[in-house]
Each structure stands twice: as C-alpha cells, then as structure tokens.
C-alpha positions as CSV (number, residue, x, y, z in Angstrom):
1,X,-231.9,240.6,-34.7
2,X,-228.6,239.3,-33.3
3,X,-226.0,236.6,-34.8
4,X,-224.0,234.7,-33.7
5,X,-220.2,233.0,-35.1
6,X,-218.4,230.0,-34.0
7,X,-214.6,230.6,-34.2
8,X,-213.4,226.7,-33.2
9,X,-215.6,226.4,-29.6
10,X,-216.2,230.2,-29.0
11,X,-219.4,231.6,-29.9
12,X,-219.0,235.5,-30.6
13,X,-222.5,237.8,-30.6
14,X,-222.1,240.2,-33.3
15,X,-225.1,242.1,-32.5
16,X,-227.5,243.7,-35.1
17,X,-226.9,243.5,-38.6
18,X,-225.2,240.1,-38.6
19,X,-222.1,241.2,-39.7
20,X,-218.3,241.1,-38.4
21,X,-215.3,242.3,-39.6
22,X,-211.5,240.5,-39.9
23,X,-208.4,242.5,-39.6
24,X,-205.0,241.6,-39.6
25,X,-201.2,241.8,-40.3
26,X,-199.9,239.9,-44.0
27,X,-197.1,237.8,-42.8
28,X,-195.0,238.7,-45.8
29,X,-195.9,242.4,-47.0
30,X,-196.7,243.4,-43.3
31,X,-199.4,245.7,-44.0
32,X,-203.0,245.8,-42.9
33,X,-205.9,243.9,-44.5
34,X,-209.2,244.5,-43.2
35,X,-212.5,242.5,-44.6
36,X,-216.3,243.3,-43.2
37,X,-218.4,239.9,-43.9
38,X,-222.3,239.6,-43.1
39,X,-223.6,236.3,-42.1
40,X,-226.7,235.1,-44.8
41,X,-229.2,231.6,-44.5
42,X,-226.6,230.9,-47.2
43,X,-223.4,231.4,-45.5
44,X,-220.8,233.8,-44.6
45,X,-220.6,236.8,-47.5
46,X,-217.7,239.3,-47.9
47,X,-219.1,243.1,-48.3
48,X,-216.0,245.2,-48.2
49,X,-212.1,244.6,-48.2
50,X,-209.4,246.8,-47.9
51,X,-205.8,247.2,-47.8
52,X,-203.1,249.9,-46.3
53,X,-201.0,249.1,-49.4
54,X,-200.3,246.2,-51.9
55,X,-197.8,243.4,-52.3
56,X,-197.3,239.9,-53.3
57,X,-201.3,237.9,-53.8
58,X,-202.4,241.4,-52.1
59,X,-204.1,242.7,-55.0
60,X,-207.0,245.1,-54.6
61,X,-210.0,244.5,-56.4
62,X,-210.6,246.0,-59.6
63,X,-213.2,249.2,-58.3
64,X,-210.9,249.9,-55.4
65,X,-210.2,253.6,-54.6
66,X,-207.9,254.3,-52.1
67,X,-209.7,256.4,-49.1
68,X,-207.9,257.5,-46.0
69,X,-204.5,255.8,-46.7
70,X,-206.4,252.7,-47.2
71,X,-207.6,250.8,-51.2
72,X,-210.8,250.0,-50.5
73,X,-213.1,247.6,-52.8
74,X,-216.3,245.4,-53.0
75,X,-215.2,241.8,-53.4
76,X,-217.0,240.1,-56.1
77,X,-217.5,236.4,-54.4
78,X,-219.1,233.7,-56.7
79,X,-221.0,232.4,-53.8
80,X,-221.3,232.5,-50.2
81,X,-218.5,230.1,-48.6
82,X,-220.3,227.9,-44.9
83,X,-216.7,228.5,-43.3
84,X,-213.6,230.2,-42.9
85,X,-210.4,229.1,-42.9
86,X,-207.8,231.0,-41.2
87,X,-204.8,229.6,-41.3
88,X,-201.5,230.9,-39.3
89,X,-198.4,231.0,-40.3
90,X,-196.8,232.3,-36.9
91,X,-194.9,235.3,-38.7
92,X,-197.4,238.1,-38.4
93,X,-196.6,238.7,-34.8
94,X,-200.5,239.1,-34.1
95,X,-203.8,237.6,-34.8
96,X,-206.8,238.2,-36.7
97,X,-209.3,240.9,-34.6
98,X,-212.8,239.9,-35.3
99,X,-215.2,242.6,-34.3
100,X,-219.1,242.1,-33.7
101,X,-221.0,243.6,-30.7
102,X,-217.2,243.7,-29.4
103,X,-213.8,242.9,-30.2
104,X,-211.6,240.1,-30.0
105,X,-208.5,238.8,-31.2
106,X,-208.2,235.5,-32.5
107,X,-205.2,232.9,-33.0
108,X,-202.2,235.0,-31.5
109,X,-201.3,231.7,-30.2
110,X,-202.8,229.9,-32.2
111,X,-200.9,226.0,-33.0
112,X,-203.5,225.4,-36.1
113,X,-206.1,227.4,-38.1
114,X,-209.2,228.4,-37.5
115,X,-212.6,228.0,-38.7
116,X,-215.3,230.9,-38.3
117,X,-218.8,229.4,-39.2
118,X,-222.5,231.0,-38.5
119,X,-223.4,229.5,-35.4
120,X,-226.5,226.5,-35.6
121,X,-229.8,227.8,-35.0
C-alpha cells in the first residue's frame, strides 16, 4: 500500500509502509534532528527521533542511547496529532528534508510555516 502527505498544496508519495522521515538544522544549537513518523487512520505518529547532540528544548528522550554519533529514542506521544506544524524561523540556513519514496526539501524559502497532513482519501 502507498500514502500519501500534503505539505501546503504538494502531495508527496511516500511509498510502502506509510511512513516519512523530517530532518533538519536547530536554528539555535545548529545540530541535526531527524524524526521518522508513519501515517495511521488516526493521524500522523512519531516512531523514532534522534539528535547529533543536545542543547537548549533539545532534550533526548528518556531511553535514548546514542548510536553512530547520533542519541537516538522512541518518542512517547499521548496521541496521534491530524497535522504538523513547521514553523521557520529563517536562521537554520536550510529547510526540513522529508523523505518518502524520495526526497525533498521543504521551506528553504519558506515566508510562513508549513503544515504536513495525511493526504484525503
């Protein structure tokens, strides 16, 4: 089975598995954070997050264990969220890369945030 995700007006096929995976630059700390999320009738779930270091609201998960340079945890989310926000702040120097089927990066030029949302169907 494919999926599908809206960011704004793009659709993006992720392929099989119906998962995707964020990565990008903290605008402060300016090191990598990387998140894999799988798309559920209930929403948008995060699986995995990790970080190439820590720094201010950077905090790894509890379980994390660092692996190849990088913590690495399950996030505990209360729910599964419809959307997500991403919101720019213009000082990463970059954008988010979402990876599906393929990859693609998001927002580099982006003037406002945006939303990532299963698409309808």
């Amino acid at each position: 089975m494919s999926a599908c995700l809206m960011a704004g007006a793009m659709a993006i096929a992720l392929g099989p598995g119906a998962g995707f995976s964020l990565e990008w630059t903290h605008s402060v700390e300016k090191v990598t954070w990387h998140e894999d999320w799988r798309i559920t009738p209930a929403g948008l779930i995060p699986t995995r997050a990790a970080i190439r270091g820590s720094g201010a609201g950077m905090e790894p998960g509890p379980d994390a264990r660092l692996i190849d340079g990088w913590l690495v945890w399950q996030p505990q989310a209360p729910a599964a969220v419809p959307e997500l926000v991403l919101a720019a702040s213009g000082a990463t120097g970059g954008g988010w890369r979402l990876c599906g089927a393929d990859c693609v990066t998001l927002g580099q030029d982006a003037a406002g945030p945006i939303t990532l949302r299963p698409c309808p169907g």
